[in-house]
VOBA-1610 file (N, C-alpha, C; in pm, whole numbers, padded with zeros to 5 digits, always signed):
BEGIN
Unk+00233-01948-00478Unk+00173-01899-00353Unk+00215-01992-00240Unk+00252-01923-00145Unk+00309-01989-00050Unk+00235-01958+00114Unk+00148-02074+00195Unk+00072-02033+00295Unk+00153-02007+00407Unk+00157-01886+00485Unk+00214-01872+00602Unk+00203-01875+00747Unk+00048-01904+00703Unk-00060-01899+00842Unk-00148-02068+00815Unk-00078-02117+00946Unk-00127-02252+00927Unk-00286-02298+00936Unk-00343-02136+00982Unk-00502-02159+00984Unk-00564-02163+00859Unk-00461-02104+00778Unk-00560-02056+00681Unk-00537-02175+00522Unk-00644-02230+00476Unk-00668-02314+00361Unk-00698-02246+00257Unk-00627-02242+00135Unk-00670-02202+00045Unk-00765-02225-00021Unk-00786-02337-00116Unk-00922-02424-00115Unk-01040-02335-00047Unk-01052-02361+00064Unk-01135-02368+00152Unk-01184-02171+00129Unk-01076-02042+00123Unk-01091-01945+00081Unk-01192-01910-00046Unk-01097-01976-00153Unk-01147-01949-00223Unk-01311-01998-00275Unk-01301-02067-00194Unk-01475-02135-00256Unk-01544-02017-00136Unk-01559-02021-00039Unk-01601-01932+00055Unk-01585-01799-00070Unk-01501-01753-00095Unk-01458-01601-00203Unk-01604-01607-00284Unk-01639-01796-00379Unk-01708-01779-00499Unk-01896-01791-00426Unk-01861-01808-00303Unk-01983-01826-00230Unk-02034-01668-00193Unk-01935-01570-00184Unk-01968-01442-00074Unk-02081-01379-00172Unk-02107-01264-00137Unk-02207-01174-00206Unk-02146-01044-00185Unk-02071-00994-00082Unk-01971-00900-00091Unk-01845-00916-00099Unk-01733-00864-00197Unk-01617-00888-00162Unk-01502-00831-00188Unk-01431-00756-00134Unk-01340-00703-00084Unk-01184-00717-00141Unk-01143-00657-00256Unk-00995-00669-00284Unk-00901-00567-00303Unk-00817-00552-00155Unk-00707-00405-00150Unk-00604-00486-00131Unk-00541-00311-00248Unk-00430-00390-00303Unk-00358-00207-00278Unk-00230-00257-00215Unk-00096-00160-00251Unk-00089-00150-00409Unk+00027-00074-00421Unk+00028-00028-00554Unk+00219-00027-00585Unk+00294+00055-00522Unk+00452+00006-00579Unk+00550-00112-00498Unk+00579-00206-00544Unk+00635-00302-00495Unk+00521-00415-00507Unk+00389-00372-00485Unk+00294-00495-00488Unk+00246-00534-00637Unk+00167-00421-00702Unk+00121-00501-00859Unk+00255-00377-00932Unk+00315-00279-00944Unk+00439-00270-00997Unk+00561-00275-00899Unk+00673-00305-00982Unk+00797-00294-00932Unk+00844-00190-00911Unk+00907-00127-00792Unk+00970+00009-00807Unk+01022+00065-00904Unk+01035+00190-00939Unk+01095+00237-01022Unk+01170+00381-00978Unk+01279+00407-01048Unk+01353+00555-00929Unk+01219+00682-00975Unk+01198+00691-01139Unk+01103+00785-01182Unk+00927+00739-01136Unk+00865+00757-00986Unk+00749+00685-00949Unk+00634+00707-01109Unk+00612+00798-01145Unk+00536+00830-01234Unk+00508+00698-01356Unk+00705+00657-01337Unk+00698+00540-01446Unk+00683+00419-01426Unk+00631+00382-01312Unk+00606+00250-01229Unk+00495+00186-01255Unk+00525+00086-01342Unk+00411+00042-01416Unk+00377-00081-01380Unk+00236-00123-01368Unk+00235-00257-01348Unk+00331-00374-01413Unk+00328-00490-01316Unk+00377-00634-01425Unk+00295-00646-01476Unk+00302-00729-01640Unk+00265-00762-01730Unk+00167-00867-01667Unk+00068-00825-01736Unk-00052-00889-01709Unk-00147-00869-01557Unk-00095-00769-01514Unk-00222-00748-01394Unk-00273-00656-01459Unk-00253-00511-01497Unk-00336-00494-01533Unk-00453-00501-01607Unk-00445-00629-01684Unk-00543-00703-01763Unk-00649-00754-01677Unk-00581-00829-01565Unk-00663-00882-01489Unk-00731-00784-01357Unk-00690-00686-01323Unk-00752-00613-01260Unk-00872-00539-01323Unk-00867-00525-01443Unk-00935-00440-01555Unk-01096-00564-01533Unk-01047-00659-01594Unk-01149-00800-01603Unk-01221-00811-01433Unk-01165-00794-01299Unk-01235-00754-01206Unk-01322-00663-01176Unk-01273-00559-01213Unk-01328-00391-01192Unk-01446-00457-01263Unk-01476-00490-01426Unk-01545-00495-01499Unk-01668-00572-01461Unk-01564-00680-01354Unk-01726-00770-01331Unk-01821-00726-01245Unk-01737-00605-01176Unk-01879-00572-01037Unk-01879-00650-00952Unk-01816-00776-00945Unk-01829-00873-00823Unk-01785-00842-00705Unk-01682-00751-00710Unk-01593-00718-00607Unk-01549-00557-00595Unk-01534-00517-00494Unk-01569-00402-00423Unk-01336-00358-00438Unk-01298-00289-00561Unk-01131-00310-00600Unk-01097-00163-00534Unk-00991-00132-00422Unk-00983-00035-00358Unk-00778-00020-00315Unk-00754+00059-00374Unk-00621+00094-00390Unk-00557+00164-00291Unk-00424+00120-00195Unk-00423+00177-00044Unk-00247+00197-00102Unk-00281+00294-00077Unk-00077+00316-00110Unk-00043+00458-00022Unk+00110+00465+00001Unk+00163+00543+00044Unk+00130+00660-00073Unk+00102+00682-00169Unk+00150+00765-00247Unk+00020+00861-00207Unk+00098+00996-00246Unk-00072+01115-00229Unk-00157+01061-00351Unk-00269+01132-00323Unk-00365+01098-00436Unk-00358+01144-00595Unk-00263+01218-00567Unk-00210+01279-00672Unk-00169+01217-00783Unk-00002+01169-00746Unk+00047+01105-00796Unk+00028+00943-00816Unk-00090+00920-00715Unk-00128+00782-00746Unk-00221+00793-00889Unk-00309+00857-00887Unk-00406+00887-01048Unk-00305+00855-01132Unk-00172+00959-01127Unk-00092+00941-01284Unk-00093+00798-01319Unk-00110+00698-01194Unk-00046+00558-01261Unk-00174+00458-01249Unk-00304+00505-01213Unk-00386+00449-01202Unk-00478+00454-01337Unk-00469+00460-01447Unk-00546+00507-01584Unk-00618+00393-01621Unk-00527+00269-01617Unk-00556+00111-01613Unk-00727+00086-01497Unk-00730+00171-01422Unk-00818+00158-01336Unk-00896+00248-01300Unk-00965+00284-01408Unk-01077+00441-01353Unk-01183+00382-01311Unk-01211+00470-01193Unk-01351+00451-01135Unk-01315+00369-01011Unk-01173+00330-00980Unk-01099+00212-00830Unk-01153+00307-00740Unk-01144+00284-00619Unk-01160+00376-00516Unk-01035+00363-00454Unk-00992+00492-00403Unk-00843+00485-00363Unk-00826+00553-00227Unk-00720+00489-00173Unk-00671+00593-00087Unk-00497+00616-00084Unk-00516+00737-00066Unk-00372+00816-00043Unk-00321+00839+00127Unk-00166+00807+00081Unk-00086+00918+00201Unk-00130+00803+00330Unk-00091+00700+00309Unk-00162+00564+00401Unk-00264+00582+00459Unk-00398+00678+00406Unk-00505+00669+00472Unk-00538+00793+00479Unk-00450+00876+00546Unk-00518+01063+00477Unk-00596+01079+00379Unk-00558+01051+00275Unk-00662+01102+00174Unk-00745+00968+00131Unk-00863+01033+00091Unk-00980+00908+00038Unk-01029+00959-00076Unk-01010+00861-00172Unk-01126+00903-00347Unk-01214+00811-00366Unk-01357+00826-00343Unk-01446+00728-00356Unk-01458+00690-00506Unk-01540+00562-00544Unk-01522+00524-00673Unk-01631+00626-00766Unk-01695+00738-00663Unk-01816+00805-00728Unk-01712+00963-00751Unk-01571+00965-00668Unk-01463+01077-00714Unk-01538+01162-00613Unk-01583+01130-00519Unk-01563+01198-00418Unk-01462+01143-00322Unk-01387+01322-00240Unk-01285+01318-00203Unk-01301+01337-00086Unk-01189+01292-00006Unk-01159+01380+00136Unk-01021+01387+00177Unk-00988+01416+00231Unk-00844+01507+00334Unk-00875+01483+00449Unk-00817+01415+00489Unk-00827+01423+00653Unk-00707+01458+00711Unk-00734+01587+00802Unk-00631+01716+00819Unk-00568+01661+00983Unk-00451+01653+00939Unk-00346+01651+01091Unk-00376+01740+01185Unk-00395+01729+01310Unk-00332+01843+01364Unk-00192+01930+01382Unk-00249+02052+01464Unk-00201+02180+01421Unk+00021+02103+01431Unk+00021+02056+01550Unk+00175+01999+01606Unk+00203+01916+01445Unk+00151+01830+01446Unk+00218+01723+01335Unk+00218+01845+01213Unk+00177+01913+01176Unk+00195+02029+01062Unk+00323+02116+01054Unk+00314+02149+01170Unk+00431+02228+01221Unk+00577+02178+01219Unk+00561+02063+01275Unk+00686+01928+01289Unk+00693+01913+01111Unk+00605+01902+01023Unk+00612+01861+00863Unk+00729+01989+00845Unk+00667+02138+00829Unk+00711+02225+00806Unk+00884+02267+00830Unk+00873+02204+00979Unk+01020+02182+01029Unk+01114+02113+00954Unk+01078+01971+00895Unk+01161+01864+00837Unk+01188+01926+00736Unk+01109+01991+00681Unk+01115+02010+00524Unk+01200+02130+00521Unk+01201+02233+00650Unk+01263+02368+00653Unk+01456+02293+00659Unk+01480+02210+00702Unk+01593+02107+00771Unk+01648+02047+00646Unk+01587+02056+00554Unk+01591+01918+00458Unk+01762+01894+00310Unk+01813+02096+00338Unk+01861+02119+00245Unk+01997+01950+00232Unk+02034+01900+00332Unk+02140+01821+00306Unk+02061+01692+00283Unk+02023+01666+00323Unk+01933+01531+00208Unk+01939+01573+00056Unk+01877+01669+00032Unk+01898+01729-00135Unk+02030+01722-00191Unk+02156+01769-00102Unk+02249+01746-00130Unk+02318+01605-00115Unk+02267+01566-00112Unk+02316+01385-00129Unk+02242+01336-00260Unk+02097+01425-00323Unk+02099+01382-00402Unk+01938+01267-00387Unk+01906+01290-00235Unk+01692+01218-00229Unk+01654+01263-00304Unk+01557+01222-00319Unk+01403+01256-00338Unk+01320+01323-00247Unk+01290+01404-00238Unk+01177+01447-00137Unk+01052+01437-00186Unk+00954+01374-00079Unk+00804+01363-00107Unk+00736+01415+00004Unk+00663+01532-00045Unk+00585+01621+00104Unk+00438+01595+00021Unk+00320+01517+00118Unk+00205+01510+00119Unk+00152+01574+00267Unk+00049+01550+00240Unk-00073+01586+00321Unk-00047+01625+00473Unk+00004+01491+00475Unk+00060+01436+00639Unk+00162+01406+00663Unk+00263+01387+00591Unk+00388+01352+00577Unk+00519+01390+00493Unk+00616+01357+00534Unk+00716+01402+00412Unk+00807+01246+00423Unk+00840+01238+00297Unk+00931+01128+00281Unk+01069+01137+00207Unk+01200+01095+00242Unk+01303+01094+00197Unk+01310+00957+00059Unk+01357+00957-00035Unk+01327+00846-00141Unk+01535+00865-00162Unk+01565+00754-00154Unk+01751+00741-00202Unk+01709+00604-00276Unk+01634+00552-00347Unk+01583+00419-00431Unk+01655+00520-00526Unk+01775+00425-00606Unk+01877+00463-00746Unk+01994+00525-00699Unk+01991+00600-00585Unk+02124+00639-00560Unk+02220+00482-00579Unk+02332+00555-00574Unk+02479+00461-00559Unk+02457+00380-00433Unk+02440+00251-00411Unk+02470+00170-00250Unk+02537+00249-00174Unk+02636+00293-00197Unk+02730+00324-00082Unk+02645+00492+00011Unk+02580+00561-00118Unk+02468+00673-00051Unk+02345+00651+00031Unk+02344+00557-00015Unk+02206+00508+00141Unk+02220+00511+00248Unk+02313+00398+00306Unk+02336+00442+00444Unk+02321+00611+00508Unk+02417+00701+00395Unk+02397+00804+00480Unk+02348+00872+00456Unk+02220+00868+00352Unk+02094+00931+00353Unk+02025+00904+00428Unk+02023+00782+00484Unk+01890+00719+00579Unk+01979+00786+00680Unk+02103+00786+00760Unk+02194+00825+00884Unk+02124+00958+00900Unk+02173+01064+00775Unk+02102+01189+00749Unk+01988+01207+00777Unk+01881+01133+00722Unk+01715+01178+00741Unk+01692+01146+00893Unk+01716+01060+00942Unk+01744+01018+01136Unk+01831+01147+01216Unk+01883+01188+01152Unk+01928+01292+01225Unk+01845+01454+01229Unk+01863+01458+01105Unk+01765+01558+01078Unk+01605+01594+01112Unk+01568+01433+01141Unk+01384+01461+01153Unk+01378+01346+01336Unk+01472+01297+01332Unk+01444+01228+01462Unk+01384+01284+01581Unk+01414+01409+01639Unk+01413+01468+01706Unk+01267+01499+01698Unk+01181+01492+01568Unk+01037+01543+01557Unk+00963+01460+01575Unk+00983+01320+01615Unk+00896+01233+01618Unk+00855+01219+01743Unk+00733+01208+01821Unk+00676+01175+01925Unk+00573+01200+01922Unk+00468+01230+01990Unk+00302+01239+01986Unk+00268+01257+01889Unk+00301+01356+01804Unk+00241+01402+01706Unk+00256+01327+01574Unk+00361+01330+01566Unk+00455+01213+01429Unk+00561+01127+01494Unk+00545+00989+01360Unk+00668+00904+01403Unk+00730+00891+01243Unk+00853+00830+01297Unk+00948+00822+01190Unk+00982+00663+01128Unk+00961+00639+00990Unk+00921+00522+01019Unk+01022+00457+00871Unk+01084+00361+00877Unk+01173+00293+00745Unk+01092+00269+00662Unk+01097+00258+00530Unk+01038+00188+00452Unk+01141+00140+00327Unk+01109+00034+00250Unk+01173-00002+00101Unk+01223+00121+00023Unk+01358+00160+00078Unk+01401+00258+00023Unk+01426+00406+00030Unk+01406+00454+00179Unk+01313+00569+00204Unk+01323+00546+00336Unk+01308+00674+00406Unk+01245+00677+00565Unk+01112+00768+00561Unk+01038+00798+00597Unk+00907+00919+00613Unk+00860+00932+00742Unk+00874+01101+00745Unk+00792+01124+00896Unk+00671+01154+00863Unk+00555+01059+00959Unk+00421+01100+00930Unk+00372+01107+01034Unk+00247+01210+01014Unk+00143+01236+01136Unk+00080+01060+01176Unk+00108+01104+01292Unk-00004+00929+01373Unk-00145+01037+01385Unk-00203+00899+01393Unk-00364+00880+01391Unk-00417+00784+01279Unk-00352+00757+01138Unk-00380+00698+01033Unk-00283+00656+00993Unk-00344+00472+00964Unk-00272+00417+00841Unk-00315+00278+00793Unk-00273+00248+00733Unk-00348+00122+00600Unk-00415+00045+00719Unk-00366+00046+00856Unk-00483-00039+00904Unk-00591-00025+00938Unk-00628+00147+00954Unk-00716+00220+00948Unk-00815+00174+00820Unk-00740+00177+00719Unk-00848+00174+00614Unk-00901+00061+00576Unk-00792-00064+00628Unk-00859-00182+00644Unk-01042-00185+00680Unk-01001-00120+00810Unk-01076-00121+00939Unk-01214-00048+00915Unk-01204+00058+00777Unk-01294+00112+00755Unk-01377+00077+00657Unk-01284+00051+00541Unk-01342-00061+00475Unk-01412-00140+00488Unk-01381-00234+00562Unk-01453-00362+00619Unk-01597-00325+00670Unk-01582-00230+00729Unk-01675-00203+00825Unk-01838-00192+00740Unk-01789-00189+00600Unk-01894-00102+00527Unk-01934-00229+00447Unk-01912-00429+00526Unk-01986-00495+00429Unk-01904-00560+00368Unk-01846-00667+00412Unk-01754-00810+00316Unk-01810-00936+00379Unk-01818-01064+00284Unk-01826-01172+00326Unk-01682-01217+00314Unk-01607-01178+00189Unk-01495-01225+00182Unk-01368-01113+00136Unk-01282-01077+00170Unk-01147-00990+00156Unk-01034-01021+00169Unk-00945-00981+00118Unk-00821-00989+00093Unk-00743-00850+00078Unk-00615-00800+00136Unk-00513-00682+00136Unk-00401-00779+00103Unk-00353-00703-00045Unk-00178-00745-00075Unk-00081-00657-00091Unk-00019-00642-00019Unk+00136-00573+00048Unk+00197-00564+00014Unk+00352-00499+00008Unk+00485-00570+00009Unk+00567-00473+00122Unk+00524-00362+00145Unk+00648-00309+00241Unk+00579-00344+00423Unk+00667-00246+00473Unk+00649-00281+00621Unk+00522-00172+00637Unk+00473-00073+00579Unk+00376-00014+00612Unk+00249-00053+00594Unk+00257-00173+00519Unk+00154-00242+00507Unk+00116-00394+00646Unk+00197-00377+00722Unk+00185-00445+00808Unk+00067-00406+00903Unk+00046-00297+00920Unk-00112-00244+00997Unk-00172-00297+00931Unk-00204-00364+00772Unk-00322-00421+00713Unk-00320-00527+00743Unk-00215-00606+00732Unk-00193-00759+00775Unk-00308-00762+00892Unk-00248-00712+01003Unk-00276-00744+01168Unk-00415-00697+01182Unk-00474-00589+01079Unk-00638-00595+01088Unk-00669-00632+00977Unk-00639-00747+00907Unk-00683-00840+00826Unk-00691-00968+00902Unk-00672-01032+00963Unk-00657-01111+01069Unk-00794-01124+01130Unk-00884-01256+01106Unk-00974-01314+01146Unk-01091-01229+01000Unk-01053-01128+00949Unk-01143-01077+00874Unk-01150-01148+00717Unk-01020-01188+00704Unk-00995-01210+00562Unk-00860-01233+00539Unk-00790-01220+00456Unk-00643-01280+00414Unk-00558-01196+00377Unk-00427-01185+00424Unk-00330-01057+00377Unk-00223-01157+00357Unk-00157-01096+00234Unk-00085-01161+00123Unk+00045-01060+00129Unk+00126-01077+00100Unk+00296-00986+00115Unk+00338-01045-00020Unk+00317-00983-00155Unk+00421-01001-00205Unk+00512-00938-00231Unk+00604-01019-00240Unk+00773-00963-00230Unk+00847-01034-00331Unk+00982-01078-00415Unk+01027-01156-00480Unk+01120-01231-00307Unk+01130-01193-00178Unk+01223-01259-00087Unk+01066-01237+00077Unk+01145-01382+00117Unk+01018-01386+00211Unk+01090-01343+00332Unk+00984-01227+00425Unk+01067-01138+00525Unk+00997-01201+00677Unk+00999-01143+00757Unk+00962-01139+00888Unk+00728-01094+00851Unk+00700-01154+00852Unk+00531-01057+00783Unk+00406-01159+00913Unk+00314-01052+00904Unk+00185-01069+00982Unk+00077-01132+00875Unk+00124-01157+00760Unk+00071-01157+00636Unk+00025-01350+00694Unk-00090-01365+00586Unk-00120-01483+00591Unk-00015-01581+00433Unk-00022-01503+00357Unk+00038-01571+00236Unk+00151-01491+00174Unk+00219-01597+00095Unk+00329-01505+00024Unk+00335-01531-00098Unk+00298-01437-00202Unk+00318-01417-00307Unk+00430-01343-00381Unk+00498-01445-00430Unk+00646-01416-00511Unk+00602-01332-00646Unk+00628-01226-00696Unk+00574-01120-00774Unk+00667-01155-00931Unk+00657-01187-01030Unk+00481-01163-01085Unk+00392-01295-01082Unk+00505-01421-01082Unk+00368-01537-01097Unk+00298-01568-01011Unk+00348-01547-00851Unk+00265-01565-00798Unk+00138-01447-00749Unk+00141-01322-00813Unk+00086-01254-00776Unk-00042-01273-00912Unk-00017-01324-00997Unk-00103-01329-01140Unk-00159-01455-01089Unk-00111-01538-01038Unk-00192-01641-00972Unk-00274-01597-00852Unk-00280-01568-00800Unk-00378-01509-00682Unk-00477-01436-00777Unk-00457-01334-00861Unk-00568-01257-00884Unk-00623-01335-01004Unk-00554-01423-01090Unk-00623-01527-01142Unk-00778-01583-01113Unk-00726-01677-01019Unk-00798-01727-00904Unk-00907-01632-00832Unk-00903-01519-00746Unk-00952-01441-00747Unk-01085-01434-00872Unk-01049-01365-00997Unk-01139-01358-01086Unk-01212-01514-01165Unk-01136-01550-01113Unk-01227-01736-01129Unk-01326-01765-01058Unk-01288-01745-00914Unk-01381-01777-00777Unk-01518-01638-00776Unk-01507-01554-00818Unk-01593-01397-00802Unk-01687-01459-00968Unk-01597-01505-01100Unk-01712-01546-01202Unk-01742-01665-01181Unk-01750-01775-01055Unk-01856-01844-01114Unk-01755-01975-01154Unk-01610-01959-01197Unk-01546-02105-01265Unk-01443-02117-01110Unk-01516-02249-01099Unk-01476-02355-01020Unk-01303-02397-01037Unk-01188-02402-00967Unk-01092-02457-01015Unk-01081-02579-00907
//
């Protein structure tokens, strides 16, 4: 673990963490506790978090809430390790409480229309050989496994094809592998924001792409946002966790400070 924010003491966190009475741990889901994979379905945690996330959930100490790009859908397939998490989908569109109640929170009518468009547009992306991912609020281009030399002009392609749709309604935005146009109004910093709102002494959000940067920047004065990545980037993040040891060390720690053992 590596500190990036000179305010912030670890030490000093974590005893504050074993002191709180509420507490707060969101966590991304591909790139952060698994590694990408081209088949998402098969994207499985590193070895040994889900042990240790399991041993959290279990203690009740902490309030474990899952924020990923993915719809809610396809996040369940990979969430089995974790029944009963509370999740959210589609960076914040969709919500599954830990009681499995749901919600949708519906775009307006423009950003729908603009979806419909991209996707009506989309046939030469297919022919290169993406991925297409159409949720709620968004659609996303995926070229993660193509050949290097096909990226560039899948991403060239998806900019051409959906650029033109982005403004009030939707923006168009890079991510690890992928570009996606999504409806504005929501995203992980939103759910930060909502989260919080409902009761932490102590929290933490861990990351790894750039869409997780809205959590960083409303994690900030609230609690601690962590980026792990295996390479350290440009981040709003307070810490950097190199994936898997340093990410098994954080939630280590974590479940040390929430039972009670002192390190």
């Amino acid at each position: 673990m590596r500190v990036l924010n000179p305010q912030i003491d670890l030490d000093a966190y974590f005893a504050a963490l074993a002191r709180a009475s509420e507490r707060v741990l969101l966590l991304d889901y591909d790139g952060t506790l698994a590694p990408f994979h081209v088949q998402p379905e098969r994207a499985v945690p590193y070895p040994g978090v889900a042990g240790l996330l399991s041993q959290i959930m279990r203690s009740r100490a902490s309030r474990v809430v899952i924020v990923s790009g993915r719809a809610l859908e396809d996040l369940r397939r990979v969430l089995g390790f974790l029944r009963g998490a509370e999740a959210w989908g589609t960076h914040g569109w969709q919500h599954r409480a830990a009681d499995g109640a749901r919600t949708d929170f519906a775009p307006g009518g423009e950003a729908l229309a603009g979806l419909e468009l991209a996707a009506a547009r989309s046939a030469p992306l297919l022919a290169l050989g993406v991925r297409l991912e159409r949720k709620n609020a968004a659609i996303a281009a995926h070229w993660r496994g193509l050949v290097a030399s096909t990226a560039p002009e899948a991403q060239s392609c998806a900019r051409d094809l959906w650029g033109d749709l982005a403004g009030d309604a939707l923006e168009l935005l890079d991510f690890d592998g992928g570009v996606e146009l999504r409806a504005r109004g929501r995203d992980k910093g939103d759910v930060v924001r909502e989260v919080l709102a409902g009761g932490a002494d102590a929290a933490a959000y861990l990351g790894d792409d750039i869409t997780d940067e809205d959590a960083f920047a409303a994690m900030r004065g609230r609690g601690l946002g962590a980026l792990v990545s295996p390479r350290l980037r440009a981040t709003r993040a307070d810490l950097w966790l190199s994936p898997p040891r340093g990410l098994l060390e954080f939630l280590e720690r974590w479940l040390d400070a929430t039972a009670g053992r002192a390190r």
